[in-house]
CHARMM-style PDB file with segment names, atoms N, HN, CA, C and O in Angstrom:
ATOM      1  N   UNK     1       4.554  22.907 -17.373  1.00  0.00      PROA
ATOM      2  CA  UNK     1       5.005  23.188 -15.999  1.00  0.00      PROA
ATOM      3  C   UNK     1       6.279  22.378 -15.718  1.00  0.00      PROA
ATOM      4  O   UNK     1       6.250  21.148 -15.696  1.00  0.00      PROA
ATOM      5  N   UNK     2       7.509  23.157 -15.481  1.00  0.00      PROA
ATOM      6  HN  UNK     2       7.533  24.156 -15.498  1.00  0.00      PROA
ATOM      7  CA  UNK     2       8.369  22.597 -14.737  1.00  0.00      PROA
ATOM      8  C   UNK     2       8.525  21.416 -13.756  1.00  0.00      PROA
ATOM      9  O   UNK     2       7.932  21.652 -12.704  1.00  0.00      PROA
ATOM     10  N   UNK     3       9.099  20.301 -13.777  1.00  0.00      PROA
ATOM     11  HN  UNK     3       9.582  20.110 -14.632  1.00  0.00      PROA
ATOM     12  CA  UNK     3       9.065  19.444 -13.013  1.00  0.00      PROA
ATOM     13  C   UNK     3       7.702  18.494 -12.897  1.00  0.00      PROA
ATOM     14  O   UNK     3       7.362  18.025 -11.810  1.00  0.00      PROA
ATOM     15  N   UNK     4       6.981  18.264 -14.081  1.00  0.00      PROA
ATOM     16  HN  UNK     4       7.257  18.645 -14.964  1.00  0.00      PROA
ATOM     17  CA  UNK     4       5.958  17.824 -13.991  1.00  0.00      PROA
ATOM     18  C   UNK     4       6.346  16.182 -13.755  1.00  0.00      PROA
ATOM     19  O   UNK     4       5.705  15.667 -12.839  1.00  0.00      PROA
ATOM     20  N   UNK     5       6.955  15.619 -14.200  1.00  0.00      PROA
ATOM     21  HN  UNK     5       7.475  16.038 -14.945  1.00  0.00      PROA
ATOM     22  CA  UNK     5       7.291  13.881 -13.824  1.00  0.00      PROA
ATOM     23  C   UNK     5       7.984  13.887 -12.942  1.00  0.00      PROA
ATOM     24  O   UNK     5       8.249  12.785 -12.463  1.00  0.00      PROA
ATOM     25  N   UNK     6       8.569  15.054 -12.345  1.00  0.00      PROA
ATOM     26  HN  UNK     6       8.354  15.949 -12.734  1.00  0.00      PROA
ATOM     27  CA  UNK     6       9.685  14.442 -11.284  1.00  0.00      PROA
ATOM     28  C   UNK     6       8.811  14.774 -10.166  1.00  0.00      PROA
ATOM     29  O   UNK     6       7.823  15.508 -10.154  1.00  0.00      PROA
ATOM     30  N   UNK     7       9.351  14.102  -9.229  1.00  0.00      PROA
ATOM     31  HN  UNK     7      10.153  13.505  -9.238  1.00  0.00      PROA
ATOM     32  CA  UNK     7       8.345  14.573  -7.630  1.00  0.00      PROA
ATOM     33  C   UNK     7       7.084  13.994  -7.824  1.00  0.00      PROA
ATOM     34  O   UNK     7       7.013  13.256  -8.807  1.00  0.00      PROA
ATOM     35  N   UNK     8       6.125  14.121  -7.187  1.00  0.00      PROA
ATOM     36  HN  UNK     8       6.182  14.720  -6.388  1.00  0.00      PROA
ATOM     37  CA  UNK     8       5.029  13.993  -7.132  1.00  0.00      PROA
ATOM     38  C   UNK     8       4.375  13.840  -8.558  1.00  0.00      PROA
ATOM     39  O   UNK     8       4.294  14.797  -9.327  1.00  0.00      PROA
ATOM     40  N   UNK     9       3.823  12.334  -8.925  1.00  0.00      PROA
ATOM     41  HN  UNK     9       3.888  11.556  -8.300  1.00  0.00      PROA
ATOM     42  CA  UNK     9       2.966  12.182 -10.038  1.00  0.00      PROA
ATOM     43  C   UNK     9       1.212  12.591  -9.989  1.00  0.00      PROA
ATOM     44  O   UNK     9       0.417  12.091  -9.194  1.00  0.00      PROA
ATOM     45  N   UNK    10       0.863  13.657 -11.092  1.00  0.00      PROA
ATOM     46  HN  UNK    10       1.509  14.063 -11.739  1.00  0.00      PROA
ATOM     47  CA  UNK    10      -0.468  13.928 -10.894  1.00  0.00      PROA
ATOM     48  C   UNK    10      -1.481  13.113 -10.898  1.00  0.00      PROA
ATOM     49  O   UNK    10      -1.163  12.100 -11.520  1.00  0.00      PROA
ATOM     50  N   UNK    11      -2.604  13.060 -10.486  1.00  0.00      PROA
ATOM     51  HN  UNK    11      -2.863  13.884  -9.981  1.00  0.00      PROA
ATOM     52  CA  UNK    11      -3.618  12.199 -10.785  1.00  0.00      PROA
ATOM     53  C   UNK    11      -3.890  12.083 -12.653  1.00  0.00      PROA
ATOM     54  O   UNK    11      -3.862  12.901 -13.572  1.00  0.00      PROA
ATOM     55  N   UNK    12      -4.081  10.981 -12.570  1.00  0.00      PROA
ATOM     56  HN  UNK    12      -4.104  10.316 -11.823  1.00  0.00      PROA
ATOM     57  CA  UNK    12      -4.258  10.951 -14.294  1.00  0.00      PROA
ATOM     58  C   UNK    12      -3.386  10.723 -15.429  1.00  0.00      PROA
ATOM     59  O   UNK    12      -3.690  10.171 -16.487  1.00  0.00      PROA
ATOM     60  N   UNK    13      -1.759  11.431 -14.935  1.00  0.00      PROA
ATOM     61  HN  UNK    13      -1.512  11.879 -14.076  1.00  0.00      PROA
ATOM     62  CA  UNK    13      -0.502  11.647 -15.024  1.00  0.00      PROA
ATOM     63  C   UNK    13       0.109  10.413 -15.433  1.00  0.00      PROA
ATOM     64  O   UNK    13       1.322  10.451 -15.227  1.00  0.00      PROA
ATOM     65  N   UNK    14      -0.353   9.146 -16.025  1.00  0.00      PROA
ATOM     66  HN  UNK    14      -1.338   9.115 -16.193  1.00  0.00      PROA
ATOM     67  CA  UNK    14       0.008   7.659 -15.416  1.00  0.00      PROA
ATOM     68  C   UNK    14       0.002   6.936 -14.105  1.00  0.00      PROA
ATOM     69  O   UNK    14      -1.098   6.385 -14.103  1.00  0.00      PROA
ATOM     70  N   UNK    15       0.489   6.690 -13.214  1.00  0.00      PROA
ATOM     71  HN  UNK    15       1.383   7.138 -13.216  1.00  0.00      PROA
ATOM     72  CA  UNK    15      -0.142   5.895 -11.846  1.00  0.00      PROA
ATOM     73  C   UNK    15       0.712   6.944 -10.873  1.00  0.00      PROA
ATOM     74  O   UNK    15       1.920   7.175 -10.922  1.00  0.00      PROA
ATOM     75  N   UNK    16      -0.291   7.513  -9.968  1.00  0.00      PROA
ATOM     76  HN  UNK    16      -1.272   7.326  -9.928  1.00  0.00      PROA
ATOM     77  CA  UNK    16       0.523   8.156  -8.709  1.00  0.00      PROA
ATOM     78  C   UNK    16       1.367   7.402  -7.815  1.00  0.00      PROA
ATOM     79  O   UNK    16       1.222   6.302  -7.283  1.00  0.00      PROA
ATOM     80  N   UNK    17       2.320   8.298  -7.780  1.00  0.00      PROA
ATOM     81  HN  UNK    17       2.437   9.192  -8.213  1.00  0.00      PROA
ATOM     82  CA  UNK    17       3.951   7.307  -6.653  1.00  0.00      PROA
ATOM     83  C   UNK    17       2.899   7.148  -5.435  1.00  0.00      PROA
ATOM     84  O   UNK    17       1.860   7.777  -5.234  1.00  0.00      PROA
ATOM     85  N   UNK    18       3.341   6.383  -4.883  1.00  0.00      PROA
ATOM     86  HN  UNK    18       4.185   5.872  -5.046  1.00  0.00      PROA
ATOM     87  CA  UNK    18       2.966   6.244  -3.416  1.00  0.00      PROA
ATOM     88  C   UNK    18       3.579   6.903  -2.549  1.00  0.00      PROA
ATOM     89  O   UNK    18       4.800   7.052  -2.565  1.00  0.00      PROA
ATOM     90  N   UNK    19       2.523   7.558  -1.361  1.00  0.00      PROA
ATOM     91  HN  UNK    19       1.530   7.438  -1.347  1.00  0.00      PROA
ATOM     92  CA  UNK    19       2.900   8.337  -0.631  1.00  0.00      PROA
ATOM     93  C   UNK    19       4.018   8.167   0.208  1.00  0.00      PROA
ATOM     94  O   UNK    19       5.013   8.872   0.378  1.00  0.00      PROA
ATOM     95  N   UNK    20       3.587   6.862   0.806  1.00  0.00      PROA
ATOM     96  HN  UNK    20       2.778   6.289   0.668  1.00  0.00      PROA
ATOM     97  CA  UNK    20       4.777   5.995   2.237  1.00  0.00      PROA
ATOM     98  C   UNK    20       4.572   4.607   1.597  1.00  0.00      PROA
ATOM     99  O   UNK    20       3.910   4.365   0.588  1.00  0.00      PROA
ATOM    100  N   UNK    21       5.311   3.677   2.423  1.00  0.00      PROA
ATOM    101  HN  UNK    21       5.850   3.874   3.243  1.00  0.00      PROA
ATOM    102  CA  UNK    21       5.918   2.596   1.871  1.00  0.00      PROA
ATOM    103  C   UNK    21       4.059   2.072   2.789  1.00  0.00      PROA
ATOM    104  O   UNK    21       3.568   2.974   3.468  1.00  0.00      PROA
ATOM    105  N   UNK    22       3.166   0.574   2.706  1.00  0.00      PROA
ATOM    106  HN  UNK    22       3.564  -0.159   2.155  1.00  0.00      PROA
ATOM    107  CA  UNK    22       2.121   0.201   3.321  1.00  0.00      PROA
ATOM    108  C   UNK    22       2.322   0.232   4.533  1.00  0.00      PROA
ATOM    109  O   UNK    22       3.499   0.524   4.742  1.00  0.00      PROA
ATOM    110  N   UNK    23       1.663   0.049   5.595  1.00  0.00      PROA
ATOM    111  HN  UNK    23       0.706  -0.188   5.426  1.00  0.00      PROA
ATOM    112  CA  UNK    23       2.104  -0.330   7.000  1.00  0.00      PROA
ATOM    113  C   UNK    23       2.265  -1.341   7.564  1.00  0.00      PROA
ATOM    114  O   UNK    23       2.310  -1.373   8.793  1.00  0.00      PROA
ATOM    115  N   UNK    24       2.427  -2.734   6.594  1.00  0.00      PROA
ATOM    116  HN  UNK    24       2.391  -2.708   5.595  1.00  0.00      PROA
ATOM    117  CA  UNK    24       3.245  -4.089   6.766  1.00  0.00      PROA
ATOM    118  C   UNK    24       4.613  -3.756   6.820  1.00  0.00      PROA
ATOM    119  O   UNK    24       5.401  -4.451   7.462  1.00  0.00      PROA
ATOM    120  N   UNK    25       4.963  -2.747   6.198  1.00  0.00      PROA
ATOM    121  HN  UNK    25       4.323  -2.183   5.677  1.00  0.00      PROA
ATOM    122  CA  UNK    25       6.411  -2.860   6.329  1.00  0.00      PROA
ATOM    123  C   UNK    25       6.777  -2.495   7.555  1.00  0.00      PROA
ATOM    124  O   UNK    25       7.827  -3.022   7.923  1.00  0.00      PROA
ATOM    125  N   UNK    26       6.258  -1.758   8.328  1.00  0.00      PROA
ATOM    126  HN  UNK    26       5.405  -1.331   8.029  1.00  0.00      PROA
ATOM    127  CA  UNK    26       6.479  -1.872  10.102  1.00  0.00      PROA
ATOM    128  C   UNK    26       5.639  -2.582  10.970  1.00  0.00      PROA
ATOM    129  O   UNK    26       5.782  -2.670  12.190  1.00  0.00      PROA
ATOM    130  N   UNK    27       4.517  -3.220  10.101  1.00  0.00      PROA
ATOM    131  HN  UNK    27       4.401  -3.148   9.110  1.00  0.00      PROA
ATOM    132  CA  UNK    27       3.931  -3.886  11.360  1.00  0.00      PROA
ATOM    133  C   UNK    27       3.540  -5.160  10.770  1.00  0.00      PROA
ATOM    134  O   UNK    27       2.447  -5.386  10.250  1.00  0.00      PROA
ATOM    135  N   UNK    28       4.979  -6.369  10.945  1.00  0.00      PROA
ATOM    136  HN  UNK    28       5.867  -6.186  11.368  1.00  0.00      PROA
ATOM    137  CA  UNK    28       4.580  -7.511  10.074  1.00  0.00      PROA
ATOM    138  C   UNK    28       3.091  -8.334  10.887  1.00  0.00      PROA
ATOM    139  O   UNK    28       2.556  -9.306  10.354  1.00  0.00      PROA
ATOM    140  N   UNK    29       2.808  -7.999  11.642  1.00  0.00      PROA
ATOM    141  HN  UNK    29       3.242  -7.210  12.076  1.00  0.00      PROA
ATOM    142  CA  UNK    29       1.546  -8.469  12.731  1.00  0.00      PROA
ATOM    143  C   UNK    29       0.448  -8.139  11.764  1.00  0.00      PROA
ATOM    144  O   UNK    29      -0.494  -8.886  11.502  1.00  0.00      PROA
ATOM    145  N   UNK    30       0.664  -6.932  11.253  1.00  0.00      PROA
ATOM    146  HN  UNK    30       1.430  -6.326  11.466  1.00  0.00      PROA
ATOM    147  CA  UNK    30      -0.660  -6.668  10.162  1.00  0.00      PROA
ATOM    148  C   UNK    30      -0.544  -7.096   8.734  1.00  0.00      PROA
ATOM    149  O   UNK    30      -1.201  -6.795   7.737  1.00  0.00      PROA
ATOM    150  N   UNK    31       0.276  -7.727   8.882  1.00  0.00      PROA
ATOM    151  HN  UNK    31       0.810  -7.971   9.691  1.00  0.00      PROA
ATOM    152  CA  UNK    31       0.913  -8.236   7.279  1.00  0.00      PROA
ATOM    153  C   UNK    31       0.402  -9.686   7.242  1.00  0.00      PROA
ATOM    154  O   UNK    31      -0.345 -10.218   6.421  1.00  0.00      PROA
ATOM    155  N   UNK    32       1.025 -10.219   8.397  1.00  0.00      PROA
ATOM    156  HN  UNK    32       1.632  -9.787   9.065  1.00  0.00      PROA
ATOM    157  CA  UNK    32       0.492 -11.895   8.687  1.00  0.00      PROA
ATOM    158  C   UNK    32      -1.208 -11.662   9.157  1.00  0.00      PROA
ATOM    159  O   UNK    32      -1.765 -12.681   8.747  1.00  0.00      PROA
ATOM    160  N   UNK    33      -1.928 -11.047   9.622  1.00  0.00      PROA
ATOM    161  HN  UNK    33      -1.476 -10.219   9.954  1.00  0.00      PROA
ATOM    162  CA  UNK    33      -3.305 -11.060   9.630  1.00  0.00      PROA
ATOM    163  C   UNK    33      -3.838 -10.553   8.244  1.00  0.00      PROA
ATOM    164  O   UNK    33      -4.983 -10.917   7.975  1.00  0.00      PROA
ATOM    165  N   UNK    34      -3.010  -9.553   7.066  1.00  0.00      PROA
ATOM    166  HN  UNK    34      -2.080  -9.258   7.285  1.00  0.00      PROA
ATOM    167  CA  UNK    34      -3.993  -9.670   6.387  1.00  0.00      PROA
ATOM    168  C   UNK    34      -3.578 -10.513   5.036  1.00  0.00      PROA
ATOM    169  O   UNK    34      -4.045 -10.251   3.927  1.00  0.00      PROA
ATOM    170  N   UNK    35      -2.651 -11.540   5.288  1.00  0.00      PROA
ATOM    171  HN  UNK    35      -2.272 -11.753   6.189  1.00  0.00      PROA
ATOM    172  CA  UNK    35      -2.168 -13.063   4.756  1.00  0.00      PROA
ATOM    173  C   UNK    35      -3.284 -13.832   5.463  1.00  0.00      PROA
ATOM    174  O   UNK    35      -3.821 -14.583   4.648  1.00  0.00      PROA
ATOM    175  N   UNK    36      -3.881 -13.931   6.790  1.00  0.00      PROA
ATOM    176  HN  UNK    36      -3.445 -13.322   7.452  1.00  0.00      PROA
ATOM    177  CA  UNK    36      -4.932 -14.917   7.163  1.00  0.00      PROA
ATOM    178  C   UNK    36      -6.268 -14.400   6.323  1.00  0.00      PROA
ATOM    179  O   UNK    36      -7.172 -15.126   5.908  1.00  0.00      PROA
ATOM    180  N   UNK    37      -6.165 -13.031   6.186  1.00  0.00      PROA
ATOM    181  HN  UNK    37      -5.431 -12.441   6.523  1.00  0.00      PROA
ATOM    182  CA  UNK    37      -7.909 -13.033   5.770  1.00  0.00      PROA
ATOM    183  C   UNK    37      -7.732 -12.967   4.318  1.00  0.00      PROA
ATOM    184  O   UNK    37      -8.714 -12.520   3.726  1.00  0.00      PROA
ATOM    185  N   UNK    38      -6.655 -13.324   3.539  1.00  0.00      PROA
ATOM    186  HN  UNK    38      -5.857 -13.687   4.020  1.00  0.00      PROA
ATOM    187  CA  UNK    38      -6.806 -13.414   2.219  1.00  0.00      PROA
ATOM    188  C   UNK    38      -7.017 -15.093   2.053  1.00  0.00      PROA
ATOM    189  O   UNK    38      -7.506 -15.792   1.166  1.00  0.00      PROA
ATOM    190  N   UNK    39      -6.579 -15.290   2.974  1.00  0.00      PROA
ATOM    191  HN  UNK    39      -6.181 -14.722   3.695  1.00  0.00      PROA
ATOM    192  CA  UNK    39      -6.416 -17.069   2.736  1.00  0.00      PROA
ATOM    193  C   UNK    39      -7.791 -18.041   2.649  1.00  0.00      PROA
ATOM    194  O   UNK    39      -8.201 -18.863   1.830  1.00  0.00      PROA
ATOM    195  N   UNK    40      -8.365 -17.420   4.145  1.00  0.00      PROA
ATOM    196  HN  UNK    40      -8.032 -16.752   4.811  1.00  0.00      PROA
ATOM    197  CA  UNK    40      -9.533 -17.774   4.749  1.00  0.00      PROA
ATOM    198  C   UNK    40     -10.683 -16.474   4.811  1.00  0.00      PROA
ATOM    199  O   UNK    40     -11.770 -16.717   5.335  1.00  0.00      PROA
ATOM    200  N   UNK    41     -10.462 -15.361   4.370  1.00  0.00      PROA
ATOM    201  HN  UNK    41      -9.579 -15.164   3.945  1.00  0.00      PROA
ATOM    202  CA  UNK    41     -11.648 -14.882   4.230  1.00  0.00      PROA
ATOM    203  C   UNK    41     -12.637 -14.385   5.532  1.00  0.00      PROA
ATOM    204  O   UNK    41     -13.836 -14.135   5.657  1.00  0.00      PROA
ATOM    205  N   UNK    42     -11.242 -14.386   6.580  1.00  0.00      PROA
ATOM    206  HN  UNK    42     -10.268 -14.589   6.479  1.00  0.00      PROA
ATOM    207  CA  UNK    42     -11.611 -13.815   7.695  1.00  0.00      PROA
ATOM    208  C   UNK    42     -10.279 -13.291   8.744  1.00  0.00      PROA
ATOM    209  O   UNK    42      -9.147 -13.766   8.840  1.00  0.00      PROA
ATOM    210  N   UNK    43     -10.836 -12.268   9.379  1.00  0.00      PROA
ATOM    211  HN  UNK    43     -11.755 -11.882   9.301  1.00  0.00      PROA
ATOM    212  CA  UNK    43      -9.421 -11.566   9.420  1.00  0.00      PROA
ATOM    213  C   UNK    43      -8.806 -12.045  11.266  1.00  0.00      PROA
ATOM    214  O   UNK    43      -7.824 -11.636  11.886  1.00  0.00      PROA
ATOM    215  N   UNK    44     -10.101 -13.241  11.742  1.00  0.00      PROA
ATOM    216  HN  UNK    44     -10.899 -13.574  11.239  1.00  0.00      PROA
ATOM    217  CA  UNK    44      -9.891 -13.535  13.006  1.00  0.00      PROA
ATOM    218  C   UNK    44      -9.112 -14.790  13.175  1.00  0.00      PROA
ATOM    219  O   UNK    44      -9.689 -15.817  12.820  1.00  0.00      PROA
ATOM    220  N   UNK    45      -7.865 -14.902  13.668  1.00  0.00      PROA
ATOM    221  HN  UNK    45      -7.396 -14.067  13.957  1.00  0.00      PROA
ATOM    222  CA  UNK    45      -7.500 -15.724  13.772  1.00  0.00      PROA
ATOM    223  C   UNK    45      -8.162 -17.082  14.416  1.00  0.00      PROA
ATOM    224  O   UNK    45      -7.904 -18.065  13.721  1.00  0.00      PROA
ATOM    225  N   UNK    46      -8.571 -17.232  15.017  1.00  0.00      PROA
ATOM    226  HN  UNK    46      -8.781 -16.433  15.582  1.00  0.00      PROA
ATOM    227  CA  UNK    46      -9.795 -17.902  15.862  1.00  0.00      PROA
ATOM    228  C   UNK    46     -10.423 -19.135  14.844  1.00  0.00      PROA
ATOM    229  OT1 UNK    46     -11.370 -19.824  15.221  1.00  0.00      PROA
TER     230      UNK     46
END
């Protein structure tokens, strides 16, 4: 099939591209909370 590596990688295909970039990259608020619950193992700042 035409265009099989370019565009969209299949499942199985080697590792599928990612769809969108995570949603830390617009919401560093969720980036720094889930930096606290990797740290401490809880996602409440508190």
């Amino acid at each position: 099939m035409p265009g099989r590596r370019g565009g969209q990688a299949e499942r199985g295909d080697g590792e599928p591209e990612p769809a969108a970039p995570p949603p830390e990259a617009d919401d560093p608020h969720l980036a720094l909370l889930r930096a606290t619950h990797a740290l401490t193992g809880t996602g409440s700042p508190a």
